[in-house]
VEXPAPA-551851 format. One record per residue: residue in one letter; x, y, z of N, C-alpha, C in turn. Coordinates in steps of 0.001 Angstrom, whole numbers, padded with zeros to 6 digits, always signed. Example, Ala and Ser with C-alpha at 12.3 -4.5 7.8 and 13.67 -1.06 7.14 Angstrom:
a+013190-005690+007800+012300-004500+007800+013200-003300+007800/s+012850-002250+007080+013670-001060+007140+012900+000030+007870/
END
This chain:
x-007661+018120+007984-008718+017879+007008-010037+017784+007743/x-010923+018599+007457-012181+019219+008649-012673+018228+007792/x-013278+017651+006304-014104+017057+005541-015084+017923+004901/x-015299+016962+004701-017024+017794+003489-018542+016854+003135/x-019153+017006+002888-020560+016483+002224-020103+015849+001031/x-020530+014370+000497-020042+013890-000719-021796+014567-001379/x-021642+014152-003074-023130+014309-003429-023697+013157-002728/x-023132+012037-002610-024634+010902-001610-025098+011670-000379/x-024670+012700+000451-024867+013195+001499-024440+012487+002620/x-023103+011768+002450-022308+011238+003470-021103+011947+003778/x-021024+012464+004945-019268+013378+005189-018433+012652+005239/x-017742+013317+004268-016267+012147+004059-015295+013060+004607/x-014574+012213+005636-013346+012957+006343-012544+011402+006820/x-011057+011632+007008-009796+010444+007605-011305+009125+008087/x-011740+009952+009431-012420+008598+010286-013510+007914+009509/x-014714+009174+008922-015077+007987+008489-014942+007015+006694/x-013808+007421+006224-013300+006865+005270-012519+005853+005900/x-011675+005823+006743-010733+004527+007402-012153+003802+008036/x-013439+003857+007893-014362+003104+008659-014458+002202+007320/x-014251+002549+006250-014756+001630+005040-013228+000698+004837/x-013497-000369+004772-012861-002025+005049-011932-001510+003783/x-012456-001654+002502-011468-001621+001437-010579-000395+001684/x-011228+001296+001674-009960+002126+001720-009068+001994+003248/x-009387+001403+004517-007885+000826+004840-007216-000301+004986/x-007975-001444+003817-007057-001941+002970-005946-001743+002762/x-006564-000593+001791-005265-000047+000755-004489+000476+001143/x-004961+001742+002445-004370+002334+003011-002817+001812+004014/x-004000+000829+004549-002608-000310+005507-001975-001220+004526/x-001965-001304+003299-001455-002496+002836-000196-001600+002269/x-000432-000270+001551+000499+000432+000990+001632+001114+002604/x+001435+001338+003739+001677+001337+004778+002651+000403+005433/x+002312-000421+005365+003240-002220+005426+003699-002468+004794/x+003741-002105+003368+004347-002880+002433+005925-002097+002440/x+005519-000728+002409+006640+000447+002640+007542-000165+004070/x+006879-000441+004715+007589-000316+006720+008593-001711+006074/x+007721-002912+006027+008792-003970+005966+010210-004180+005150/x+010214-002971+004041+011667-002779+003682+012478-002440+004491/x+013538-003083+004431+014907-002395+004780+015211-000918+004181/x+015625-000120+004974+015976+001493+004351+017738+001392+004470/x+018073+001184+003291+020235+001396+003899+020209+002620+003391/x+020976+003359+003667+022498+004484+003266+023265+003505+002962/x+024206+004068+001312+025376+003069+000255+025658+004252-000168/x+027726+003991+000381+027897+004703-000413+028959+003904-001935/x+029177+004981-002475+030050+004481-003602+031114+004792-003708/x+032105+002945-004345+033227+002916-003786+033899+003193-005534/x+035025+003444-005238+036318+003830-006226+036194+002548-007640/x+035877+001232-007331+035766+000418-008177+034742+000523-008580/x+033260+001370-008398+031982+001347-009275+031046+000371-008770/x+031939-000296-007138+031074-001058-006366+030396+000030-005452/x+029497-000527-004139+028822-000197-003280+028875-000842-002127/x+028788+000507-000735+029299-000460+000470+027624+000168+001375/x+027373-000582+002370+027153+000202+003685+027646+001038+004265/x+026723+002232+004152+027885+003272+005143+027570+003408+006536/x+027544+002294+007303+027344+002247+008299+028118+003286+009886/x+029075+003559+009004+029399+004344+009925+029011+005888+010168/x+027934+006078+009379+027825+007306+008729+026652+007820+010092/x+026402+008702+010597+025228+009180+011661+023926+008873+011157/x+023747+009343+009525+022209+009093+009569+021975+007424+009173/x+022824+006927+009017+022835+005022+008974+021867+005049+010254/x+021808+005224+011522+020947+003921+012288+019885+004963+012079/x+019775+006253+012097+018302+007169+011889+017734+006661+011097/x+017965+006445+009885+016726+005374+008797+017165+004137+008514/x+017444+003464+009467+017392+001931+009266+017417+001459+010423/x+017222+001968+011429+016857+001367+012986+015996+002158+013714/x+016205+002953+014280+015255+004104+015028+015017+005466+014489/x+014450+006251+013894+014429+007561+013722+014333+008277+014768/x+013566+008024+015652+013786+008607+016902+013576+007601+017894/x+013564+008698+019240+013430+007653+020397+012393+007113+020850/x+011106+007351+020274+009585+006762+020461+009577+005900+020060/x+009798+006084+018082+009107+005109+016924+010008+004146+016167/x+010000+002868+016113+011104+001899+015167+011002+002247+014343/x+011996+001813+013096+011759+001969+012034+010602+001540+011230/x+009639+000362+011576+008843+000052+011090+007841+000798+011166/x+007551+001328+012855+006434+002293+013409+006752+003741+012115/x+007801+004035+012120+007805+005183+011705+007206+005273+010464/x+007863+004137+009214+007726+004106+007847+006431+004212+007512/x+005486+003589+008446+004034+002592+008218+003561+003989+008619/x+003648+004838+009250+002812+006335+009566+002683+007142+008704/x+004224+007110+008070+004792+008232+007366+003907+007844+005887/x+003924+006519+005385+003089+006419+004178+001718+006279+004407/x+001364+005879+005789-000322+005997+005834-000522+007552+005773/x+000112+008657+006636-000140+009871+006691-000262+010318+004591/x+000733+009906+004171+000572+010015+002692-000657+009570+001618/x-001096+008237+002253-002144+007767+001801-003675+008698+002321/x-003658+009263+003277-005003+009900+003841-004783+011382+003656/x-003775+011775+003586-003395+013378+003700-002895+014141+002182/x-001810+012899+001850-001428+013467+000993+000282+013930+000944/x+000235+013959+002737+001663+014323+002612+002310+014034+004102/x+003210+013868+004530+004164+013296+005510+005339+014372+006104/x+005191+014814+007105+005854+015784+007488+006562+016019+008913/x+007773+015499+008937+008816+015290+010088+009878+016285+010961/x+009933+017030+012080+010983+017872+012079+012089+017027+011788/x+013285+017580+011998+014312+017456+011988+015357+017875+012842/x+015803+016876+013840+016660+017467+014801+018182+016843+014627/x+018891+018145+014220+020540+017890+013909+021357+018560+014860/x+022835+017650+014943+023567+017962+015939+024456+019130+015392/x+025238+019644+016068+026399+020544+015766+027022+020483+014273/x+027152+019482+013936+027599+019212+012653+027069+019083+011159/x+025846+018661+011811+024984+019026+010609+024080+017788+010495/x+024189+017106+011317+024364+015749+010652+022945+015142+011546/x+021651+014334+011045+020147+014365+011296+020916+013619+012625/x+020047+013642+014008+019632+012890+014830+018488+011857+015153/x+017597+012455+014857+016157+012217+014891+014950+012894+013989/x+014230+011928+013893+013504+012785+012975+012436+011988+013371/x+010895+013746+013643+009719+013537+014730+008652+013772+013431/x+007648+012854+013937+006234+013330+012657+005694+014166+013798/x+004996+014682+012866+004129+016145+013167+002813+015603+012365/x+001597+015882+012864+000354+016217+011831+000593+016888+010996/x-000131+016521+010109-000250+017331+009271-001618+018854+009355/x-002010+018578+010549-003072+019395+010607-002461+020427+011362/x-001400+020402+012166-000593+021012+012765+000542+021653+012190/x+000462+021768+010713+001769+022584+009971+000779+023117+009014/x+001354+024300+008333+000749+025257+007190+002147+025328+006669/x+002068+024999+004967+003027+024937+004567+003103+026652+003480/x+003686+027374+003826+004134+028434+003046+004801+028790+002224/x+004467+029534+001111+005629+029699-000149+006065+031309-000070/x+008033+030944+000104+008672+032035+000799+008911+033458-000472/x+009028+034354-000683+009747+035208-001466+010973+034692-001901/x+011543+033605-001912+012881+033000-002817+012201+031802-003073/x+010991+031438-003093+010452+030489-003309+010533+028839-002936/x+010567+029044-001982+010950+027928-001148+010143+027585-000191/x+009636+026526+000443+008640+026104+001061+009200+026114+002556/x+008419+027285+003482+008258+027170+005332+007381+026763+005730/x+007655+026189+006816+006925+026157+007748+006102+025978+008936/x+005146+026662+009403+004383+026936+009999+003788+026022+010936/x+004329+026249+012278+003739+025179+013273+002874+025735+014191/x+001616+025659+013588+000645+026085+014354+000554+026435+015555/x+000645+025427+016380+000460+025355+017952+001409+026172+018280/x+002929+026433+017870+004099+027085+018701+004275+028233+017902/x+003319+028464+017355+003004+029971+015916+004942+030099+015754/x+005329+029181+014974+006636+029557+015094+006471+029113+013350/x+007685+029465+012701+007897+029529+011155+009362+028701+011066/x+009618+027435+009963+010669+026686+010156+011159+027089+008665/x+012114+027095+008124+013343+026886+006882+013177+025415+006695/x+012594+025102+005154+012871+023939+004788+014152+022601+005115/x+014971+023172+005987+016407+022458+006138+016180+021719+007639/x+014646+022494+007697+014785+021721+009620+013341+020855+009150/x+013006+021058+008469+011513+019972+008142+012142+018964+007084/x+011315+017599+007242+011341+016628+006266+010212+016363+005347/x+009801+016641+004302+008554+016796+003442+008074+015741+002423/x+007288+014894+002258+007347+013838+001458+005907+014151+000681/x+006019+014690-000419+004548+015096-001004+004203+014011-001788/x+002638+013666-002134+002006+013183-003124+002003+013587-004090/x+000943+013048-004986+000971+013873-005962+000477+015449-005876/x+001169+016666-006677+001003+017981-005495+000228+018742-007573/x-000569+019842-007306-000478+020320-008578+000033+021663-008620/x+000610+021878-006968+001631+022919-006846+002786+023231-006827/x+003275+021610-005775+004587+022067-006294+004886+021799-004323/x+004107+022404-003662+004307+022626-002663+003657+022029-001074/x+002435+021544-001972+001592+020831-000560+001172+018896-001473/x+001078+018101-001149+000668+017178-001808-001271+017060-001794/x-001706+016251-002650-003495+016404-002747-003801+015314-002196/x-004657+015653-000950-005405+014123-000529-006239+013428-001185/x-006149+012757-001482-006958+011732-002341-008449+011096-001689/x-008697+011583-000176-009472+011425+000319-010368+012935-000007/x-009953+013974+000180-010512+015119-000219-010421+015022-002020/x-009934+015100-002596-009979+014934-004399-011190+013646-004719/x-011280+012933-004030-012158+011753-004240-013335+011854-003211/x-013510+012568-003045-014954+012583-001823-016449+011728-002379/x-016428+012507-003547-017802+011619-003946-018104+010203-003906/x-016550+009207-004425-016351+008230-004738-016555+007402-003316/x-016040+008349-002264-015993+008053-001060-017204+007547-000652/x-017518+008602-000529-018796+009290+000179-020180+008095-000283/x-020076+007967-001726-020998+006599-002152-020996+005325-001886/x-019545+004999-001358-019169+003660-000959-019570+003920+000792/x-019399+005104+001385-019937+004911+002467-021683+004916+002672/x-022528+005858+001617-023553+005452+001903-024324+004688+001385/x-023955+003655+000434-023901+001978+000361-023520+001588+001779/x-022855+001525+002557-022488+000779+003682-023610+001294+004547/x-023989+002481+004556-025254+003260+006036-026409+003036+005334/x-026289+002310+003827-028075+001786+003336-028136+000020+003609/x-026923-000663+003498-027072-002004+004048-027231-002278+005080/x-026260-000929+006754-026859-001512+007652-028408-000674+007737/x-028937-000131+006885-030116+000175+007784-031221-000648+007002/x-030582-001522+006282-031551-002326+005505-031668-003549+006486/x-030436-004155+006948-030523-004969+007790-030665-004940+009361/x-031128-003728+010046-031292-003252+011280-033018-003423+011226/x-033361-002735+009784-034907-003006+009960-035672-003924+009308/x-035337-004676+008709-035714-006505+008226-035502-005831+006651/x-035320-007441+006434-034983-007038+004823-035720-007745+004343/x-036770-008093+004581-037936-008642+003645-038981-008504+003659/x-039396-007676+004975-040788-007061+005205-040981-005499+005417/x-041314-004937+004555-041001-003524+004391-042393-003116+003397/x-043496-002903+003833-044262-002330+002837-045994-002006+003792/x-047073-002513+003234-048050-001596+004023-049142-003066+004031/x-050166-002842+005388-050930-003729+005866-052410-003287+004893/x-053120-003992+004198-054223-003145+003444-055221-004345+004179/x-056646-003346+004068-057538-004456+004816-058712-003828+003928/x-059475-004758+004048-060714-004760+002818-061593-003477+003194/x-062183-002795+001548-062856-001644+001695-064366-001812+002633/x-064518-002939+002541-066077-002677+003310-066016-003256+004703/x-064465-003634+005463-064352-003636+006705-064289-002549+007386/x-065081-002367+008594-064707-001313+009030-063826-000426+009452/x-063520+001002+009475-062517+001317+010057-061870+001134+011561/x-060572+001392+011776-060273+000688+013050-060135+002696+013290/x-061065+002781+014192-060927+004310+014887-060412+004856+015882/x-059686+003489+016423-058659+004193+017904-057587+003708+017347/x-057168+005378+017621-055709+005085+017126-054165+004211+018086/x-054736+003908+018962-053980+003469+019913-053627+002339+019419/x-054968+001497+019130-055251+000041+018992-054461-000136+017653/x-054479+001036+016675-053974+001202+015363-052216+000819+015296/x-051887+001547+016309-050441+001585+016885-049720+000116+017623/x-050778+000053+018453-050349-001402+018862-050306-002521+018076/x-051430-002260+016784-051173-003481+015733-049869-003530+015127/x-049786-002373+014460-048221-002033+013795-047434-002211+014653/x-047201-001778+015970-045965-002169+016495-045704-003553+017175/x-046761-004222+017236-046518-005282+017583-046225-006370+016046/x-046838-006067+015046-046495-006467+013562-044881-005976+013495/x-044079-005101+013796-043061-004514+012920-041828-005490+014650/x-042630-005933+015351-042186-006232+016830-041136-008242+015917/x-042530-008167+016285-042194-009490+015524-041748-010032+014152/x-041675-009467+012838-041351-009422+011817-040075-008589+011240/x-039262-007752+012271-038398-007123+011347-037115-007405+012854/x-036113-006803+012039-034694-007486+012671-034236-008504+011653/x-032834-008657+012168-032084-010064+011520-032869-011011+012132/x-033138-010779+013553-033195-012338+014241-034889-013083+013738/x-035539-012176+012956-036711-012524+012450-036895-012218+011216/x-035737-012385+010499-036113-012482+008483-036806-013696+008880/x-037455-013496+007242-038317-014498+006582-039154-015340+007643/x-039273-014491+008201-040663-015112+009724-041683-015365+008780/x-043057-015902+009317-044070-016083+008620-045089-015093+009072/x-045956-014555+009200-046955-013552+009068-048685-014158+009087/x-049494-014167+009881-050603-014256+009369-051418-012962+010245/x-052247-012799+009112-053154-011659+009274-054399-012189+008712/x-055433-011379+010023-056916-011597+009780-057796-010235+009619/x-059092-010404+009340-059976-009364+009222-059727-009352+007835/x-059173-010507+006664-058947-009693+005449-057680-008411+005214/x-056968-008658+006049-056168-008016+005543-054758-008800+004760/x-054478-008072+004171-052920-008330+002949-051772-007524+003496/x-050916-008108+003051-049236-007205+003213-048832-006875+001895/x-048555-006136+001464-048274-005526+000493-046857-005041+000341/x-045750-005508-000008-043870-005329-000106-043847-004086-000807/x-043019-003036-000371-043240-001876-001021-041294-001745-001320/x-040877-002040-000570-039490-002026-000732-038456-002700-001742/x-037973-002419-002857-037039-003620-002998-036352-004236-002421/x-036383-005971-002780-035529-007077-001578-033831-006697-002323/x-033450-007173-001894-031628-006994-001740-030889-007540-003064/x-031620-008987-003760-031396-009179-004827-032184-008184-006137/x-032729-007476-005751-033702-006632-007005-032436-005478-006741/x-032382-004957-005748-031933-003513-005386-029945-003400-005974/x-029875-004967-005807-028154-005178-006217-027257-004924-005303/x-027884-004587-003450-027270-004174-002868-025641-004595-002626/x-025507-006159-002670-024100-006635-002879-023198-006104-003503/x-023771-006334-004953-022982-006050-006265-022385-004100-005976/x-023524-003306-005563-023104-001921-005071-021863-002033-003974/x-022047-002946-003298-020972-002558-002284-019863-003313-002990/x-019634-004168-003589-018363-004899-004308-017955-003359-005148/x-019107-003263-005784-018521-001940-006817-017314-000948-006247/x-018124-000452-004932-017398+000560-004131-015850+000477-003600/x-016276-000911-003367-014454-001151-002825-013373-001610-004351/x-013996-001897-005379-013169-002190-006313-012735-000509-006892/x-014099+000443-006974-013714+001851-006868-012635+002605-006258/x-012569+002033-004964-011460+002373-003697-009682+002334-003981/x-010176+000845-004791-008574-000357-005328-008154+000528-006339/x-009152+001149-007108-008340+001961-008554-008304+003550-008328/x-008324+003732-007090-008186+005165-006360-006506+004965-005878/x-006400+003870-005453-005295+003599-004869-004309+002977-005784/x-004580+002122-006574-004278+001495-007738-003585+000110-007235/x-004556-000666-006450-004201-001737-005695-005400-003010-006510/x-004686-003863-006626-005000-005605-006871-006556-005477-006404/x-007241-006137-006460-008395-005978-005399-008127-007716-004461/x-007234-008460-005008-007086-009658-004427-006280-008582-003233/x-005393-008106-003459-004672-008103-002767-005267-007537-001060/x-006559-006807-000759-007463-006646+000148-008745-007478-000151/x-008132-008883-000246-009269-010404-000064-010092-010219-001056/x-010073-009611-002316-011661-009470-002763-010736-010370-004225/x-011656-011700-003970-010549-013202-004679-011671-013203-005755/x-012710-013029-006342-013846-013502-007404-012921-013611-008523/x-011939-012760-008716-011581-012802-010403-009920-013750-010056/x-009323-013541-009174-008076-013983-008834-007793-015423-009290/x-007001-016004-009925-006582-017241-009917-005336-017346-010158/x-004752-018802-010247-003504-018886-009302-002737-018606-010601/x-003408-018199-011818-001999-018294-012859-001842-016445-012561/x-002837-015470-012182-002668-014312-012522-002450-013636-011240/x-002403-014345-010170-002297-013988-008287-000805-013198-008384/x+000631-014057-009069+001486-013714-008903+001878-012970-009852/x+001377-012685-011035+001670-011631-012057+001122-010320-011558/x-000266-010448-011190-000587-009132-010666+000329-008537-009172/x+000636-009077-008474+001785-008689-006952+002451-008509-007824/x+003166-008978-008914+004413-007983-009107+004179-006575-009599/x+003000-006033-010804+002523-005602-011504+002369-004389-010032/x+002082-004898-008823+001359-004077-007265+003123-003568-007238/x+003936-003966-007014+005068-003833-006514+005909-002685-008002/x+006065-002774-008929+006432-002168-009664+005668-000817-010110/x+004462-000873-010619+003685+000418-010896+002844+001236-009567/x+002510+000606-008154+001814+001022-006809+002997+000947-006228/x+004085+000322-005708+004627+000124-004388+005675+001056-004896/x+006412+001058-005627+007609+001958-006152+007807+002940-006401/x+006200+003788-006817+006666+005151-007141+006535+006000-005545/x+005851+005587-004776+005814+005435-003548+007546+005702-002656/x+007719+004408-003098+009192+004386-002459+010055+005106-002996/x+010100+005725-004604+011101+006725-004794+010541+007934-003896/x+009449+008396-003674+009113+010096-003138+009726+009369-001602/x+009658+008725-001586+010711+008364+000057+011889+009211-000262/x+012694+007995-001064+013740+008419-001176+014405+009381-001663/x+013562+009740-002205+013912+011490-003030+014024+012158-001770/x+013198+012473-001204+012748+013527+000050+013842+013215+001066/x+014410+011884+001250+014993+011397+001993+016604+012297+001329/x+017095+011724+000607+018013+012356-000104+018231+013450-000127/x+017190+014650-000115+017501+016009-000470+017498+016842+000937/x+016390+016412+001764+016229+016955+003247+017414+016254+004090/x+017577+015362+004452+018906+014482+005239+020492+014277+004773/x+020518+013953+003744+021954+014718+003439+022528+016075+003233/x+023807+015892+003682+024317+017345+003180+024537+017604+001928/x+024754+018807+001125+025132+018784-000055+026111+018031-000140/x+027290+018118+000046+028494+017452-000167+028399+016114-000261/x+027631+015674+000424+027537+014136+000445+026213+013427-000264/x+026082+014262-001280+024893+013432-001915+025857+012482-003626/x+026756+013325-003290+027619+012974-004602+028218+011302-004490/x+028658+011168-003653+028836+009285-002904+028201+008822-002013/x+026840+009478-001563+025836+008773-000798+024532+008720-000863/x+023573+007491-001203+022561+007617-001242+021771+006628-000444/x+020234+007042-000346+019314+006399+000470+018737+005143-000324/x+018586+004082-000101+017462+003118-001194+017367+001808-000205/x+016031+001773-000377+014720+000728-000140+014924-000527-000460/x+015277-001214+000230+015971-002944-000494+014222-003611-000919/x+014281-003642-002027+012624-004321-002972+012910-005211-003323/x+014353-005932-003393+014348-007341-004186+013492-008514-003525/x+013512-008536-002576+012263-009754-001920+010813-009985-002375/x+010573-008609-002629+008771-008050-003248+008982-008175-004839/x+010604-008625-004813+010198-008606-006783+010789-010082-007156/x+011141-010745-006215+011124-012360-006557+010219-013005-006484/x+010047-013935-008065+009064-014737-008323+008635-016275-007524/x+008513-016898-007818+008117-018126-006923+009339-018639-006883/x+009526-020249-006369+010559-020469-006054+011310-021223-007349/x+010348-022056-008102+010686-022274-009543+010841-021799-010395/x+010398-020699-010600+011096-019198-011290+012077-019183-010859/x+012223-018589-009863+014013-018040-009341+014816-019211-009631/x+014552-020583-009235+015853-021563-010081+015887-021472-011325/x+014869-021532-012211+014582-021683-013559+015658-020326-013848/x+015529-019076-013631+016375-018220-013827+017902-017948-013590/x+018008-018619-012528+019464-018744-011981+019951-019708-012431/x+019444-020719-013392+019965-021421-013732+020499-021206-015611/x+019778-020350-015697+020187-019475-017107+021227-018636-016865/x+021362-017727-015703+022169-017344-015669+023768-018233-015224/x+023470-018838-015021+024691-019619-014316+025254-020322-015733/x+024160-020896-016305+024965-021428-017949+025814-020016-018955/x+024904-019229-018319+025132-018380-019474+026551-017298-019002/x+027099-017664-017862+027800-017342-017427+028075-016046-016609/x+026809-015624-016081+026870-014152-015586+026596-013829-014403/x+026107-015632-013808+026164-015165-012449+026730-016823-011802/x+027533-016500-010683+028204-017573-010196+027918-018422-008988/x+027946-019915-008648+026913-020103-007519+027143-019317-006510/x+028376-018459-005744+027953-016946-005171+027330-016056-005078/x+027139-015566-006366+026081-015099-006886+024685-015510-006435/x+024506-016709-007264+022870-017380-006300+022370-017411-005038/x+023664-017830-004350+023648-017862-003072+023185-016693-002046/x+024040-015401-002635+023775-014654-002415+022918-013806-002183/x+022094-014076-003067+020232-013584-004030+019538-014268-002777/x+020028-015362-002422+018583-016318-001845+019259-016174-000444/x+020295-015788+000471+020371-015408+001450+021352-016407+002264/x+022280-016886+001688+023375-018324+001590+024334-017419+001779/x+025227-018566+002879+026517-018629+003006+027317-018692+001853/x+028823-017886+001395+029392-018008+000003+030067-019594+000317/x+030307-020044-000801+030861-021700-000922+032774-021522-001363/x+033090-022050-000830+034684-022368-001986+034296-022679-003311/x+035404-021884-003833+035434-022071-004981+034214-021691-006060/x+032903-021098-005341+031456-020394-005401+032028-019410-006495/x+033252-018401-006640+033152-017044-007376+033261-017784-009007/x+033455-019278-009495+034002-019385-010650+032960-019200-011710/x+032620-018101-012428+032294-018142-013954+032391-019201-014562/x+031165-020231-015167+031438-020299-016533+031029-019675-017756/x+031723-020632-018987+031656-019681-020177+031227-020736-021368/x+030164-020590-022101+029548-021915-022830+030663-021852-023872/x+030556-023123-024466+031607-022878-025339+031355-022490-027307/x+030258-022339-027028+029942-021719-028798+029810-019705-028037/x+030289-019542-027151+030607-018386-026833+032187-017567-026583/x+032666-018518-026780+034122-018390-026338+035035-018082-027631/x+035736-017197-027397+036884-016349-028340+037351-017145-029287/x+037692-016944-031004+038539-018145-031110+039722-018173-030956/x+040711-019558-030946+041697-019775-030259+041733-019233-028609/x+040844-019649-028199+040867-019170-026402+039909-020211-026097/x+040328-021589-026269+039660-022854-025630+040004-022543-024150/x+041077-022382-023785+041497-022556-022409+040089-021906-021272/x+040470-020163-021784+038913-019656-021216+037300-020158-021090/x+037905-020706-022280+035994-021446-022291+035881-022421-021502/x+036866-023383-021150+036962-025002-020449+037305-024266-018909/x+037854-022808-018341+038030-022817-017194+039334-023330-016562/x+040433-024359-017537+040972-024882-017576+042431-024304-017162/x+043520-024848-016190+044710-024147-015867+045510-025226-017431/x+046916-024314-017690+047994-024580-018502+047988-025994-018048/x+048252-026308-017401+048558-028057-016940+047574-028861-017704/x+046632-028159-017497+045366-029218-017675+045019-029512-019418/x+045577-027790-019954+045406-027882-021324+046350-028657-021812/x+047344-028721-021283+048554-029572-022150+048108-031171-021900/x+047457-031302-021022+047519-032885-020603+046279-033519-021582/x+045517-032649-021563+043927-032625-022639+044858-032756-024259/x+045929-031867-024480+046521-031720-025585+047571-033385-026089/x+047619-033745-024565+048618-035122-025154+047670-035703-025163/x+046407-036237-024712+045462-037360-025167+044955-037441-026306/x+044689-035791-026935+044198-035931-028176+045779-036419-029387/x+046246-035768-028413+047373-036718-029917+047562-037933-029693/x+047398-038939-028594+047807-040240-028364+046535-040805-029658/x+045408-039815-029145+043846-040668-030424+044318-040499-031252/
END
């Protein structure tokens, strides 16, 4: 991505868009948020349960090392930043004899040309080694694409948006490089004489602009003689809105990305009843559709055919989708009356050792079958008969 001219007349390209605070925010936050999942391979078992298929080759490739450089974390956090700035994420693929992934290397994206074949299928093209690849040896993770075939950078599709939030940032610092409160013209009375060396003219001004402008001399004081006035020609910072422009820009950035604006520190509207509704709101509609084009891509490039039928890739999210900690009891505790999940169950959720006797169901009893007290009480034959002689002794 060479860049371009926004209409503010700022070039927007990767560097200097990652120079603006909010877009790599978003950029690193959607980046991290992706890396710190767990990635398993599960396959599916005969009862309609699910195991680890740990024994499987591409098990430690996406859930420990993809290759021999990058962890899994290094890798994930590239692969979705490259997505966030580019648009798209693009890995060889190195398989053994069998078929089966070894490693899998990122590539630039500036370093592949992606081609559409006569059977219509996407090659390609590695620049540097002018060599041409079969979709089966590349790993491809597109954005949103309106082809089909390359994903759209959102840094190039959004340039203007860019481009204004950066030159808001190159008008504040040059507002504050050259004083921000003295900015306008020295006037001196019509029937004083003129000052006719221009030297002397120069040395006034620069010794005036010497002492009066910079940070380290706002709101200095000023006196001038011969009748002369200062005259402010500039708007000050509260007239001009310069703040409020740059808040604008990065909240612009957040709905480019479709991120919280708390969630990259910007707290003005945030409070504590809507902090945790909105993270989930980040995690379900931003973090997820994200993580399916993982796993899609993951799925179709890394397995074999044969084995997509009992094996799949998925992103463990339950941590990013549990509520506080009084929620989660408040809930588990509905479920536990209501009989559908068992303190195993709970235990389980929150990262606990299983208990004896932990797997037992209950079952309320305005829910229970009629004539099937026994089921509802949990109760063995012994116990019902012994329950059965007390009520007849009453």
């Amino acid at each position: 991505m060479s860049g371009r001219a926004s209409s503010a007349g700022a070039m927007v390209n990767k560097d200097t868009a990652l120079a603006l605070t909010a877009l790599r925010g978003c950029v690193t936050l959607l980046a991290e948020s992706v890396a710190q999942l767990p990635c398993e391979l599960y396959r599916r078992t005969g009862d309609g349960n699910r195991e680890r298929a740990t024994d499987h080759p591409l098990y430690d490739v996406i859930h420990s090392q993809p290759n021999r450089k990058d962890t899994a974390f290094e890798y994930y956090e590239q692969a979705q930043g490259a997505l966030g700035l580019d648009g798209n994420h693009i890995a060889l693929i190195d398989r053994d004899g069998a078929g089966y992934v070894r490693e899998l290397i990122p590539v630039s994206r500036s370093k592949v040309r992606v081609l559409k074949g006569n059977d219509g299928m996407p090659y390609y093209h590695l620049i540097d080694e002018n060599e041409v690849l079969p979709s089966r040896m590349v790993h491809h993770i597109k954005g949103f694409s309106l082809d089909g075939y390359v994903g759209v950078s959102p840094i190039e599709t959004n340039a203007d948006a860019i481009g204004l939030a950066i030159a808001t940032e190159e008008h504040a610092s040059a507002v504050f490089s050259r004083g921000t409160t003295m900015s306008g013209v020295i006037e001196r009375p019509r029937e004083a004489a003129p000052i006719t060396d221009q030297a002397k003219l120069d040395r006034l001004l620069s010794k005036f602009a010497e002492r009066h402008s910079g940070i380290r001399n706002m709101f200095s004081v000023a006196m001038l003689q011969e009748g002369m006035t200062y005259k402010q020609l500039a708007m000050d910072n509260e007239k001009a809105q310069l703040l409020e422009s740059r808040k604008h820009s990065s909240v612009t950035i957040c709905q480019l990305y479709k991120i919280p604006p708390h969630m990259i520190q910007m707290m003005d509207r945030a409070t504590f009843n809507n902090v945790e509704q909105m993270g989930l709101q980040f995690v379900i509609y931003t973090l997820l559709p994200w993580i399916k084009r993982h796993e899609s891509a993951m799925m179709r490039d890394l397995l074999l055919p044969s084995e997509r039928s009992n094996l799949y890739i998925e992103f463990n999210v339950s941590g990013l989708l549990r509520g506080d900690q009084k929620s989660r009891y408040e809930a588990y505790a509905i479920g536990r009356n209501w009989g559908w999940l068992s303190a195993n169950d709970v235990r389980r959720l929150e990262n606990m050792p299983p208990i004896q006797g932990g797997d037992r169901y209950l079952s309320p009893l305005n829910m229970a079958e009629p004539g099937n007290s026994a089921s509802a009480l949990n109760a063995t034959p012994d116990q019902m008969k012994e329950i059965e002689d007390i009520l007849c002794r009453v």
